[in-house]
C-alpha angles and dihedrals in degrees: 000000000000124000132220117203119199128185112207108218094223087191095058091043085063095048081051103048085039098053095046091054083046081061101058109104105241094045090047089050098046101039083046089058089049100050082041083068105038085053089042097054093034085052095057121057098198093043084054099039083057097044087049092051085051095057092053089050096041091036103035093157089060118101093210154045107240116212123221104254114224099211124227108244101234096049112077096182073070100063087042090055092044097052088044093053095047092041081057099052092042094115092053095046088047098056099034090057087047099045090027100050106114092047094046099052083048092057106049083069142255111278118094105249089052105057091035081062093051083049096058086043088054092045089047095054096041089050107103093190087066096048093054087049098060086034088065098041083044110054103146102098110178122136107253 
C-alpha cells in the first residue's frame, strides 16, 4: 500500500488563518484605517517631526523616539507589529492631531484631495470608537 508523507509548513498555515481573520470586514476596516495612518504620518515630514515631538513630551521616560512601522504585506508578524506599535503610541497620536490640527492640515499640501485626505486621517484618529476597535484586535500592550 503506498504512502504519502506530507510535512505541514506551521509557519504558512498561520499566514493563511491570519490572513483569513485579516479578511473579516470590521477587522479589515478598522486595521485599513490604521495602516492608512501609519502611511499618512511616514509620507509627510512635518506631520511625523510633530508627532515625534509629541512622543518626547507624552513618553518622557522613554529613551527613544519609536517609528510607525508600515508593515510588509506577506508577513503577518508585521501587521501585528504595526497595530501593537500604534496602539502604543496611541496617546501621543491622539494629542499631536488635536493640538497640531491646523499645521498638519497645512502640510499635507494645498490641493483638495490632499487635504481632504489630511482631513479623513485627523477624523480617524479623533474617532474613539476606532480606537477602542484596534484596541480590542490588538490586545497585546507591551512598549516596544
Amino acid at each position: 500500500m503506498p504512502w504519502i508523507i506530507t510535512c505541514l509548513c506551521w509557519a504558512h498555515q498561520m499566514n493563511l488563518v491570519v490572513g483569513d481573520y485579516l479578511g473579516l470586514p470590521d477587522i479589515l476596516k478598522t486595521i485599513t484605517c490604521a495602516l492608512d495612518i501609519i502611511k499618512w504620518f511616514n509620507n509627510h515630514g512635518t506631520a511625523l517631526d510633530l508627532f515625534r515631538l509629541e512622543q518626547k513630551r507624552t513618553y518622557p521616560d522613554h529613551e527613544r523616539i519609536l517609528a510607525l512601522i508600515l508593515p510588509v504585506i506577506t508577513r503577518w508578524t508585521t501587521h501585528f507589529c504595526a497595530i501593537t506599535r500604534l496602539v502604543n503610541l496611541s496617546v501621543a497620536m491622539k494629542i499631536c492631531c488635536a493640538q497640531h490640527t491646523k499645521q498638519l492640515l497645512i502640510c499635507a499640501g494645498k490641493t483638495t484631495e490632499v487635504k481632504a485626505k489630511a482631513n479623513e486621517i485627523l477624523d480617524i484618529v479623533k474617532d474613539e470608537l476606532f480606537w477602542q476597535q484596534l484596541f480590542r484586535y490588538a490586545p497585546v500592550h507591551f512598549v516596544t
